[in-house]
C-alpha positions in Angstrom: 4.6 -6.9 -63.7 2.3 -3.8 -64.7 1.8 -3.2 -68.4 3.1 -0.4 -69.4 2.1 1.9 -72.1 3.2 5.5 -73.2 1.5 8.4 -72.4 0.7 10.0 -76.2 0.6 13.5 -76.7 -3.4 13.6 -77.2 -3.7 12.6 -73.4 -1.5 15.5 -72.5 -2.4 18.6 -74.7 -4.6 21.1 -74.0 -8.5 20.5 -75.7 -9.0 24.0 -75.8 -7.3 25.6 -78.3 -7.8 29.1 -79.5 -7.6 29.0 -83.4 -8.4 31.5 -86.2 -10.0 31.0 -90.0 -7.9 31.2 -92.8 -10.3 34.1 -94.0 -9.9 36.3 -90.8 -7.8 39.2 -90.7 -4.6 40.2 -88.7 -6.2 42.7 -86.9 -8.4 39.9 -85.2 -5.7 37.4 -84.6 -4.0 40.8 -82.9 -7.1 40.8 -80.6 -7.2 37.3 -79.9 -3.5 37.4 -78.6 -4.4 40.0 -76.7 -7.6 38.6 -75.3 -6.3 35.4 -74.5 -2.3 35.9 -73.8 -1.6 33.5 -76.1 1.6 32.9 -78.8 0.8 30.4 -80.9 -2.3 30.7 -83.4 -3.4 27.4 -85.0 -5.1 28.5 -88.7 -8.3 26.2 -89.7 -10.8 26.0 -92.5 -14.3 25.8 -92.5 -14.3 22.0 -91.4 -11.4 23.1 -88.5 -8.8 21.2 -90.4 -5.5 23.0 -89.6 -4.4 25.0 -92.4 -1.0 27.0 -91.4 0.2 28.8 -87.9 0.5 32.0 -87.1 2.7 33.1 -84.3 3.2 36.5 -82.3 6.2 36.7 -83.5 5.0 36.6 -87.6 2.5 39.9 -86.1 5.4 41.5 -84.1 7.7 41.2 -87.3 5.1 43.6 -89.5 5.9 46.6 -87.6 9.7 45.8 -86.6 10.7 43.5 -89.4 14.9 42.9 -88.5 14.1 44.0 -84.6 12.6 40.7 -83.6 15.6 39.1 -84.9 18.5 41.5 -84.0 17.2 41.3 -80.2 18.9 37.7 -80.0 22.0 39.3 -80.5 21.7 42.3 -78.4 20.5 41.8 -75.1 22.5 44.2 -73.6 20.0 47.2 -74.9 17.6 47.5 -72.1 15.4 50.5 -73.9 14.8 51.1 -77.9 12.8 54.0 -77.6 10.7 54.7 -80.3 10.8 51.3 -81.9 8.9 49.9 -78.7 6.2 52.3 -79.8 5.8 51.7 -83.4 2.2 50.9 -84.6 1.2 48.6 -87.6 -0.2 50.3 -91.0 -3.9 50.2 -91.4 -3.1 48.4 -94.5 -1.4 45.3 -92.7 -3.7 44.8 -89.9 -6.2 44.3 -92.8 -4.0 42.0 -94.2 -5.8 38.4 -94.7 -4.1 35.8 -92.3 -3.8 33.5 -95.0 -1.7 36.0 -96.6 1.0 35.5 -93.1 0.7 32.1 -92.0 3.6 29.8 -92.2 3.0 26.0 -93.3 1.4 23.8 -90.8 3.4 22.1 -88.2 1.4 19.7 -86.3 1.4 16.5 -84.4 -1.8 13.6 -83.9 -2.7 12.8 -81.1 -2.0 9.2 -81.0 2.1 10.4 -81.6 4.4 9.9 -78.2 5.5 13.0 -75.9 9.0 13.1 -77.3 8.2 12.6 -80.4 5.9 16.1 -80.1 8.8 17.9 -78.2 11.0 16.8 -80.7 8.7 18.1 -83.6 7.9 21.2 -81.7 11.9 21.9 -80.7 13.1 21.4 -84.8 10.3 24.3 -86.0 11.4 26.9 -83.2 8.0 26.0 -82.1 6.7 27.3 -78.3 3.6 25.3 -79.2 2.5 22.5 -81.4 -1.1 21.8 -82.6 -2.5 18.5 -82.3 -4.5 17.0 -85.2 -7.0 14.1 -85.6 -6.5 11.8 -88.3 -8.2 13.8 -90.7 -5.9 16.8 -89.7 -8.9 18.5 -87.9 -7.6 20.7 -84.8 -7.9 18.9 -81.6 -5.4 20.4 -78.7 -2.1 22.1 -78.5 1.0 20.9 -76.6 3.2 23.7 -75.2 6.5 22.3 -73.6 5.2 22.8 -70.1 2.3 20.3 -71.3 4.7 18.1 -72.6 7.7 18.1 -69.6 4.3 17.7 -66.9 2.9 14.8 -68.8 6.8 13.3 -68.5 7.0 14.2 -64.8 3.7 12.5 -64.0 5.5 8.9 -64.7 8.2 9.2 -62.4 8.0 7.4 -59.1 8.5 9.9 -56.1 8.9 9.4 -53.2 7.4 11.3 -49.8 
């Protein structure tokens, strides 16, 4: 009988993660979405320990505060007009992202695939960072990451 032994999220993530300092300002995390069409922004110190998360969703919510959310409840309204087009102030894309970021919600790499899906499903997470032991940045898990890593183990046949 073959030992078995779990895949851990660490072997499944992605090791190159696009992350922003605490110091930087929303206007470059705006370019780094752009840049990298990405939706999930890990926040690190100076030693790349994960500080807080910033998601496209935080940005988008500066210019349309209560349209992000109301869209959930009306998907029947195929064009908004005007509020598609609304800019940011000067002011807030200045904004420090330290000033934005949400708490930290992470995983280490040593932690089990469903336990990272689990964690990343209970924050309304489309991506979770993975941290060393010392909480320094290592990877980020989306759920396509996660499900494929899952997949891998399963016997097909031809």
């Amino acid at each position: 009988m073959k030992d078995h032994h779990p895949v851990t999220i660490g072997q499944s993530m992605k090791g190159r993660v696009i992350s922003i300092c605490e110091d930087a300002r929303v206007i470059d995390a705006v370019r780094l979405f752009l840049e990298n069409h990405i939706g999930t922004l890990p926040v690190v110190d100076s030693q790349m320990k994960l500080v807080g998360l910033v998601t496209m969703e935080t940005i988008l919510s500066l210019v349309m505060p209560d349209f992000v959310h109301l869209m959930d409840r009306f998907s029947f309204v195929h064009d908004m007009g005007a509020v598609e087009t609304r800019t940011p102030d000067e002011s807030d894309l200045r904004r420090c992202i330290s000033e934005i970021m949400t708490a930290p919600v992470f995983v280490e790499e040593g932690d089990s695939l469903l336990y990272a899906a689990a964690s990343k499903r209970n924050h309304g997470l489309r991506d979770i960072p993975v941290v060393d032991a010392q909480r320094h940045l290592v990877g980020i898990a989306s759920h396509v990451d996660i499900g494929s890593a899952l997949m891998r183990s399963w016997k097909l046949e031809p």
